[in-house]
C-alpha positions as CSV (number, residue, x, y, z in Angstrom):
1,X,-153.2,36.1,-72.9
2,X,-154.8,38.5,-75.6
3,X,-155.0,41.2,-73.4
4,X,-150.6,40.9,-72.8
5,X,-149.1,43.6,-74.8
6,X,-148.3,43.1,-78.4
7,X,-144.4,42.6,-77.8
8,X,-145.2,40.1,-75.1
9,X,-146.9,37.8,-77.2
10,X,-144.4,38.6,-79.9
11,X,-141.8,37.4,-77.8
12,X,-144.0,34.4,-77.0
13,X,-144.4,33.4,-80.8
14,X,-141.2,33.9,-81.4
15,X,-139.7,31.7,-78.2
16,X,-142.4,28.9,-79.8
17,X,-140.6,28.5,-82.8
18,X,-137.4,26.7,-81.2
19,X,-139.7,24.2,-80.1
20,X,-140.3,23.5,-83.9
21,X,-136.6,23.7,-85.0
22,X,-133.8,24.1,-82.0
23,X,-131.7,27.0,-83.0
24,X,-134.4,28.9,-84.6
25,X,-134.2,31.2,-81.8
26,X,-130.5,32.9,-81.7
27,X,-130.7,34.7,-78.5
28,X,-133.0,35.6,-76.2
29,X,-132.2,38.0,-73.2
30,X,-135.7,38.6,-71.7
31,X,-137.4,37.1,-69.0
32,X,-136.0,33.2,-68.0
33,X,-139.9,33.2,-66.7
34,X,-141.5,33.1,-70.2
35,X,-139.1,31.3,-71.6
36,X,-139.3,28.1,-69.3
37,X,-143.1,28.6,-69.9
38,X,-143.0,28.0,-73.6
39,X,-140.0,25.3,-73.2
40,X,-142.7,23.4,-71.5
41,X,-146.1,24.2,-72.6
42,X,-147.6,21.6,-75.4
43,X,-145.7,21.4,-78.6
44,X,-146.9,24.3,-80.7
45,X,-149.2,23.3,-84.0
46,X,-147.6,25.4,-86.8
47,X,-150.7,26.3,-88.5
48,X,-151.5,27.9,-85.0
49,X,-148.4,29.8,-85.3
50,X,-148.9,31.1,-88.8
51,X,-152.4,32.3,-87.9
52,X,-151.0,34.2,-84.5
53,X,-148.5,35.7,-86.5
54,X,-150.9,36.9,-89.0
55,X,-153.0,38.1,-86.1
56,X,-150.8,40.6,-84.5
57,X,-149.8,41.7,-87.8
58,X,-153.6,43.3,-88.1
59,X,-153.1,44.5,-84.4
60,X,-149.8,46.0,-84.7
61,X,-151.1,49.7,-86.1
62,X,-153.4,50.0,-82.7
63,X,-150.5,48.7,-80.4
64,X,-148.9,52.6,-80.0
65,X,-145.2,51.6,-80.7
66,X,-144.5,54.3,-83.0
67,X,-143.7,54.0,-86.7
68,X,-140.1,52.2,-86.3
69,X,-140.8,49.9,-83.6
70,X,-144.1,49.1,-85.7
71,X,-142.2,48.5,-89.0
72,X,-139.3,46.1,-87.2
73,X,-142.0,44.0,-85.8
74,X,-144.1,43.9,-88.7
75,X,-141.1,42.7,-90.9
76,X,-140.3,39.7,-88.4
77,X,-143.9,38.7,-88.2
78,X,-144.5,38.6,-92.2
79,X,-141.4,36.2,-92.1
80,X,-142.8,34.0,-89.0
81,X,-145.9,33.4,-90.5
82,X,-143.9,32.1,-93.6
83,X,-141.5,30.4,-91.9
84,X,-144.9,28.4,-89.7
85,X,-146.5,28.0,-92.9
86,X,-142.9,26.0,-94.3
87,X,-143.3,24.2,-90.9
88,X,-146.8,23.2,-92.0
89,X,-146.2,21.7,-95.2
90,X,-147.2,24.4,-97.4
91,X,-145.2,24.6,-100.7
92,X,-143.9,28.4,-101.2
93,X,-141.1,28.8,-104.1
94,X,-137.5,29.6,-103.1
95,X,-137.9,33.0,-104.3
96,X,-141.0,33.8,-102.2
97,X,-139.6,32.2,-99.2
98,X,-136.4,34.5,-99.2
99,X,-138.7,37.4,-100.0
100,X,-141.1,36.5,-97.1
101,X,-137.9,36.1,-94.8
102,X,-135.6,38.8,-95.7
103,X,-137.4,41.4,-97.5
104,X,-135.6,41.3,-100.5
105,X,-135.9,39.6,-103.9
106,X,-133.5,37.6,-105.7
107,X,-132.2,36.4,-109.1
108,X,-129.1,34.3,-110.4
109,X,-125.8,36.5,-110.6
110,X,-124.4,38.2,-114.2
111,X,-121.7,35.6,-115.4
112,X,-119.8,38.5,-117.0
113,X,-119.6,40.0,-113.5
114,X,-118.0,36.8,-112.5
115,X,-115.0,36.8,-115.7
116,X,-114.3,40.5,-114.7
117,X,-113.5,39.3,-111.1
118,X,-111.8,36.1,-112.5
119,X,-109.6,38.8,-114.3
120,X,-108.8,41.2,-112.2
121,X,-107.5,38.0,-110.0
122,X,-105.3,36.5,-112.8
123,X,-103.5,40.2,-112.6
124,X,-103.2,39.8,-108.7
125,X,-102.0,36.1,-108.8
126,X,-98.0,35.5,-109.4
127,X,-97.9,32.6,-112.5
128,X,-99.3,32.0,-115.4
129,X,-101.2,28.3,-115.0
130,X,-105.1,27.7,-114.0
131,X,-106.6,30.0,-112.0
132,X,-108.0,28.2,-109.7
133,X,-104.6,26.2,-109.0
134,X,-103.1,29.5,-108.5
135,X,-105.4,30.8,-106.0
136,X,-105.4,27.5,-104.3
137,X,-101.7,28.5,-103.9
138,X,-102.8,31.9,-102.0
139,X,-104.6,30.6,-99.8
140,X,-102.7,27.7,-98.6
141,X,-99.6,30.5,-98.2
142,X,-102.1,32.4,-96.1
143,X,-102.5,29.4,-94.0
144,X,-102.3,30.8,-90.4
145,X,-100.1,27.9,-88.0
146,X,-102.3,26.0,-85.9
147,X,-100.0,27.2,-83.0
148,X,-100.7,30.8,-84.2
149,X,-104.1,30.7,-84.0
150,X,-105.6,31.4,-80.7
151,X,-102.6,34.8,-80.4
152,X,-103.9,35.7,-83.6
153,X,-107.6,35.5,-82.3
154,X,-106.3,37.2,-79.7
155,X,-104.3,40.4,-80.7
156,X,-107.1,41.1,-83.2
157,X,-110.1,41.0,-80.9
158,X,-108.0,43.2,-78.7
159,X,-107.2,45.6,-81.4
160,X,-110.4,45.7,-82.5
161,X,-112.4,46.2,-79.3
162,X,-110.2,49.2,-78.4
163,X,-110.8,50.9,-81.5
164,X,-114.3,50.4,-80.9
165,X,-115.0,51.3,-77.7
166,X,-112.8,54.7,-78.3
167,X,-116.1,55.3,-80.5
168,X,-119.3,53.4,-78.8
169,X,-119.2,53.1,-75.1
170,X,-119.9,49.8,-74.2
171,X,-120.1,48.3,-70.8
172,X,-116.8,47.5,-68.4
173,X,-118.6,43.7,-67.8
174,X,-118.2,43.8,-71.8
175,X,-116.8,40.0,-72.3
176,X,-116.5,37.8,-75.5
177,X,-114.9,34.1,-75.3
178,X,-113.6,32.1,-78.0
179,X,-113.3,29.2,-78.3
180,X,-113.1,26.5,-81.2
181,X,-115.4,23.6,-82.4
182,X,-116.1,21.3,-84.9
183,X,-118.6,19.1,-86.9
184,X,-120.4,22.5,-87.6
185,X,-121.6,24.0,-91.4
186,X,-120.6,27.4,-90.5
187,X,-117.3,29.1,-90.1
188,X,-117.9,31.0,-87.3
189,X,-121.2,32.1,-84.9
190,X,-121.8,34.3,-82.5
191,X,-123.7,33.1,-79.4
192,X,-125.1,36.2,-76.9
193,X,-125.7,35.4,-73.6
194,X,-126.9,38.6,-72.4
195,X,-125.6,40.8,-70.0
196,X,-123.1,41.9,-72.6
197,X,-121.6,38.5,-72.8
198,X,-120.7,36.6,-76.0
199,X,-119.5,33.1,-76.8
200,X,-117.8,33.0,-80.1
201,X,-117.5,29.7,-81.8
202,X,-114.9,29.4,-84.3
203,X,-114.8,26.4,-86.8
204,X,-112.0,24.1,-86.1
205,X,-112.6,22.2,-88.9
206,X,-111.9,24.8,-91.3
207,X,-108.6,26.0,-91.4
208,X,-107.9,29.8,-90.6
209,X,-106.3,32.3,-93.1
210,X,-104.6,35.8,-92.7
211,X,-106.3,37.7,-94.8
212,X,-109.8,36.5,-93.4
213,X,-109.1,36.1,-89.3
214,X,-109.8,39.8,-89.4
215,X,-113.1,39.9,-91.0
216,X,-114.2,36.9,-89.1
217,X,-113.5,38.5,-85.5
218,X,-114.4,42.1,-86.6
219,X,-118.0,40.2,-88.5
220,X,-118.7,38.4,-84.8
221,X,-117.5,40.5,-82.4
222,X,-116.2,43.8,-82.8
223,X,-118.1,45.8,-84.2
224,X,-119.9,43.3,-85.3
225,X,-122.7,41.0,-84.0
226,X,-121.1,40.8,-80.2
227,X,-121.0,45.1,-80.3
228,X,-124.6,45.1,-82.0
229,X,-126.2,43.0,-79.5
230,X,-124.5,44.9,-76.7
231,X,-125.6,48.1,-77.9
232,X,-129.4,47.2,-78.4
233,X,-128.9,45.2,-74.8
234,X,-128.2,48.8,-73.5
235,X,-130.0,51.8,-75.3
236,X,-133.1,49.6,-76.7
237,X,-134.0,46.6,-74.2
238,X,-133.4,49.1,-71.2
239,X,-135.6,51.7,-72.7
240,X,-138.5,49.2,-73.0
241,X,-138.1,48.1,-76.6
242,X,-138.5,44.6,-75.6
243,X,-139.1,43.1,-78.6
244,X,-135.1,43.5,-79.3
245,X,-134.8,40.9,-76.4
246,X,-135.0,38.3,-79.3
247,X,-133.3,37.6,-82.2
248,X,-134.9,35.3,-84.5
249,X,-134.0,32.9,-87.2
250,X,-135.0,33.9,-91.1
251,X,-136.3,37.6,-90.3
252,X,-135.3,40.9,-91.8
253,X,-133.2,41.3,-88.4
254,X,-130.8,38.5,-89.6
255,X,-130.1,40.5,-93.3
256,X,-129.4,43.7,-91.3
257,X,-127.4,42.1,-88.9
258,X,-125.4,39.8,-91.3
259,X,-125.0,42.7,-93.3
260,X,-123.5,45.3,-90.6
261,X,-121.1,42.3,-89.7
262,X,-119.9,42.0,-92.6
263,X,-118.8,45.9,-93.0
264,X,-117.7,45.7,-89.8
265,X,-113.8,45.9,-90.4
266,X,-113.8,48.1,-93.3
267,X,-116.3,50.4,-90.4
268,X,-113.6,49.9,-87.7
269,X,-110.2,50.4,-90.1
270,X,-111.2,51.3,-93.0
271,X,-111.0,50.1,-96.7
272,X,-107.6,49.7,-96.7
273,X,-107.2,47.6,-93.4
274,X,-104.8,45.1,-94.7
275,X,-101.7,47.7,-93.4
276,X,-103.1,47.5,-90.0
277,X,-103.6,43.7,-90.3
278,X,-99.8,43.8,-91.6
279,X,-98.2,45.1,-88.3
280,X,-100.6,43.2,-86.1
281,X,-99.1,39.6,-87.7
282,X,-95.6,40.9,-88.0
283,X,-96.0,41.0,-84.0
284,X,-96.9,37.5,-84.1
285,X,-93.6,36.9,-86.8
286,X,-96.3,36.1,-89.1
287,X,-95.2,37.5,-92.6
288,X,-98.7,39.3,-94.2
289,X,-98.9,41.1,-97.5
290,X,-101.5,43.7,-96.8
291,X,-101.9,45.8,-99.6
292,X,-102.3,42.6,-102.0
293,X,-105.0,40.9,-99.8
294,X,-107.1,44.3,-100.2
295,X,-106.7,43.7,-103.6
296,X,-107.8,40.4,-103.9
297,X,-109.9,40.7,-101.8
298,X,-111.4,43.4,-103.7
299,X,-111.2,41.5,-107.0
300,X,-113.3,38.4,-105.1
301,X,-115.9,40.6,-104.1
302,X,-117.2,40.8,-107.7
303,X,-117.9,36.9,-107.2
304,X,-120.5,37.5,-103.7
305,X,-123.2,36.6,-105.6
306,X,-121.6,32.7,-106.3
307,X,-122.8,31.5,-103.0
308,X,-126.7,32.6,-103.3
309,X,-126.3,31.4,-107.2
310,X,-125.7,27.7,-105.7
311,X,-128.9,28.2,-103.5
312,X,-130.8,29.3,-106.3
313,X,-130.0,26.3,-108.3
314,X,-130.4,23.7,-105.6
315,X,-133.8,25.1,-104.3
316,X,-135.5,27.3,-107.3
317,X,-134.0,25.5,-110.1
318,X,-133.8,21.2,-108.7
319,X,-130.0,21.1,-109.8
320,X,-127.9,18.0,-108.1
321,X,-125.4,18.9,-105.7
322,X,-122.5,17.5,-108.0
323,X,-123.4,20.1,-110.9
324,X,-124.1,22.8,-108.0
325,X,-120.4,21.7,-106.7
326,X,-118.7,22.1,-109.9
327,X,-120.3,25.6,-110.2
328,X,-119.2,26.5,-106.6
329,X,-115.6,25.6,-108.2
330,X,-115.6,26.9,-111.1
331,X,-116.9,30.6,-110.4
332,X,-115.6,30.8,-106.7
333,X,-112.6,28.9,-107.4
334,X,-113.4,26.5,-104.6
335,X,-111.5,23.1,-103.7
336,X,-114.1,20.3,-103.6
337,X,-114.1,20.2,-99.8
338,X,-114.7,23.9,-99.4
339,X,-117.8,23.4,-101.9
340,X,-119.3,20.4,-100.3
341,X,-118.7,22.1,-96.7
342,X,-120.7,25.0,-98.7
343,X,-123.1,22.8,-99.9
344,X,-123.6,21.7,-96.3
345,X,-124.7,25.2,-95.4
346,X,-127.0,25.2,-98.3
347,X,-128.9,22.4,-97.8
348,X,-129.8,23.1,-94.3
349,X,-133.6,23.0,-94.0
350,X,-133.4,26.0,-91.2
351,X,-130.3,28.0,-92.8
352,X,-130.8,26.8,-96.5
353,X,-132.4,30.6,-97.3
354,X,-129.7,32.6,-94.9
355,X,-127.1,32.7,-97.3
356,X,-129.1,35.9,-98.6
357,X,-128.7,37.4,-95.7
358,X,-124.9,37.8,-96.9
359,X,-125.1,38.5,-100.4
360,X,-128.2,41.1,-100.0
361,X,-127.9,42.1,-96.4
362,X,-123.8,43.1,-97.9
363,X,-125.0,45.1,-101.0
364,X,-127.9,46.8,-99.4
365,X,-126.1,48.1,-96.5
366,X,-123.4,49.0,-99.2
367,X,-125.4,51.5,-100.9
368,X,-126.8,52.7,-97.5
369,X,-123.2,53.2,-95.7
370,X,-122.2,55.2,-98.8
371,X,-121.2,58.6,-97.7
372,X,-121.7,61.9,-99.4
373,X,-119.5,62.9,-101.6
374,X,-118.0,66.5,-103.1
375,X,-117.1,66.2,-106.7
376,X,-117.2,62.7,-107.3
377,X,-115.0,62.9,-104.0
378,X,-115.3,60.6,-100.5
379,X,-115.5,63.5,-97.9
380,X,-115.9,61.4,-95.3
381,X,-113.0,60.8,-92.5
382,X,-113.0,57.4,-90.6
383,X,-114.7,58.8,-87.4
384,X,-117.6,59.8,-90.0
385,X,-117.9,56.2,-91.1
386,X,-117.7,54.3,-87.7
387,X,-120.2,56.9,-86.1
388,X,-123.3,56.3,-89.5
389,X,-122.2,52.7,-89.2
390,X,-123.5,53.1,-85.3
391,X,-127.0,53.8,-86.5
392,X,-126.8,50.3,-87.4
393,X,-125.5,49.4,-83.9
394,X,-128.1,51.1,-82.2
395,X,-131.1,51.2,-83.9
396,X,-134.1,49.0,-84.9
397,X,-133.8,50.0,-89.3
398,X,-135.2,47.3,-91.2
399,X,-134.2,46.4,-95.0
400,X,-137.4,48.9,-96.1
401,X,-136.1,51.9,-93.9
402,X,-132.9,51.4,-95.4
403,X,-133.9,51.2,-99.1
404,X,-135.8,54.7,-98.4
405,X,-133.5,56.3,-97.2
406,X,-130.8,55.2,-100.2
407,X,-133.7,56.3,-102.7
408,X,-134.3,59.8,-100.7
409,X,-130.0,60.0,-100.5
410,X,-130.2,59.9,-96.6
């Protein structure tokens, strides 16, 4: 086995892992061969893992991928060797383990941050009462009918994927299905099948608003994580980059991806996407405020860093999930529900970490997906933005590559 090519056993280490945590593997288009083989070889010892990991790290420079390939593969084995080392037992600190996973580093959010966003939203809400009553009473007039739902799901995706494809050519046998679940801790996930095929699983449970149903179908399928997967299917896996055949749990992959997903309807529309949104629900008799739910939504961004706060606390910091609840409430104006469903998220031993992936993967890719400017001026026309945002479809840039190229003002 030693003598396979470095991306075979890669793919083989990586494939192990689901047989430590199911799910831990997020798709995987390869070969069914090697797959069955590592579904039913011996349960894999962790500390075994760790050491492989750390193995073909040290052969890696020999292998002749060329610097890119070298550097994606190098990033997901730094975090699979952590990730086997947490399987084992060992005790690594919050911080570190995000580090190890995602190639960033963390800290608690600027409260101040927090008040300005909290402000800027008592503008935007109508009333004068608590604040978080008030944007209680957004969102429940937001509240998309159940019977609306699945024509809502569909005129988006349909909007969106012609708009996309008009851009990135993607294959006729192109598919993705939706359809809706429950009992999950997520709102909404992306399964790829391969062959350009995507199952997208949207949370029953959780009930659908207008201003969001936008971002959610752009964030999983276009030109988000169904587009991206299509994309490396085609120009990378059938050029021989196999090692983009998998897509693993807690890697640098999952920040970049999570990231591009979710700037995927301001890359598709454009900042100012809630007019668009507006005539697609006035279709549907839906009555949609666009140019206010830019706004808030806007204002709420200044609160992203909420979310990985609460992880912080429970994990780096010991807090109880009550006190972690209230804070979920009290800066990101949550009900109790939506904190505890949060909290859910949060306390999941394989996605307890992932949450990074949003706040980090968002503001990284922020600063990278800025555009040049002429005198403090955007020059950039919407066909500029969707075709840089393709780099991020179509090739293999890692959180380092990405952070270079901001510093060098790529």
């Amino acid at each position: 086995m030693h003598n396979e090519a470095v991306t075979t056993r890669y793919l083989r280490l990586g494939l192990a892992f689901d047989r430590l945590e199911e799910g831990f593997v997020d798709a995987f288009t390869g070969d069914p061969a090697l797959r069955h083989e590592i579904e039913n070889a011996p349960a894999p010892d962790p500390r075994d893992l760790a050491r492989q990991a750390a193995s073909l790290r040290e052969e890696l420079p020999g292998a002749g991928l060329g610097e890119i390939r070298t550097e994606f593969v190098d990033s997901a084995l730094r975090a699979l060797e952590c990730s086997a080392r947490k399987f084992a037992g060992d005790d690594i600190g919050f911080v570190d383990e995000v580090h190890n996973y995602f190639d960033v580093d963390i800290a608690m959010g600027d409260p101040d941050t927090y008040r300005r966003a909290h402000a800027e939203l008592d503008e935007l809400l109508p009333g004068t009462g608590d604040l978080a009553e008030r944007y209680a009473a957004h969102k429940r007039a937001e509240e998309i009918p159940q019977d609306k739902v699945a024509e809502a799901v569909s005129a988006f995706s349909g909007a969106l994927r012609e708009r996309v494809r008009a851009t990135y050519a993607l294959p006729e046998t192109e598919i993705v299905d939706f359809e809706v679940v429950t009992d999950k801790p997520w709102s909404g996930f992306n399964y790829y099948l391969g062959d350009y095929r995507s199952k997208v699983a949207i949370n029953g449970d959780l009930t659908q608003h207008m201003s969001s149903l936008p971002h959610l179908i752009a964030h999983e399928a276009y030109p988000g994580h169904h587009t991206e997967h299509c994309r490396k299917e085609q120009l990378l896996v059938g050029t021989g980059q196999v090692e983009q055949s998998i897509f693993l749990v807690n890697t640098p992959q999952c920040l970049m991806a999570e990231g591009l997903a979710d700037h995927a309807l301001s890359a598709a529309i454009g900042p100012e996407w809630g007019s668009w949104a507006q005539e697609i629900y006035a279709d549907l008799g839906l009555r949609f405020d666009g140019e206010r739910a830019v706004a808030i939504a806007k204002a709420t961004g200044g609160l992203l860093g909420v979310r990985q706060d609460a992880a912080l606390l429970l994990h780096d910091r010991g807090t109880d999930q009550d006190t972690v609840a209230t804070y979920l409430q009290t800066w990101l104006l949550a009900t109790d529900e939506r904190a505890r469903q949060m909290l859910r998220f949060l306390s999941s031993p394989l996605w307890r970490a992932y949450i990074s992936t949003y706040v980090e993967g968002y503001r990284l890719l922020q600063s990278w997906l800025k555009v040049p400017t002429v005198a403090g001026l955007d020059t950039a026309s919407p066909a500029d933005r969707l075709l840089r945002f393709g780099r991020l479809l179509d090739e293999p840039l890692t959180p380092r590559r990405l952070r270079a190229e901001v510093g060098a003002g790529i």
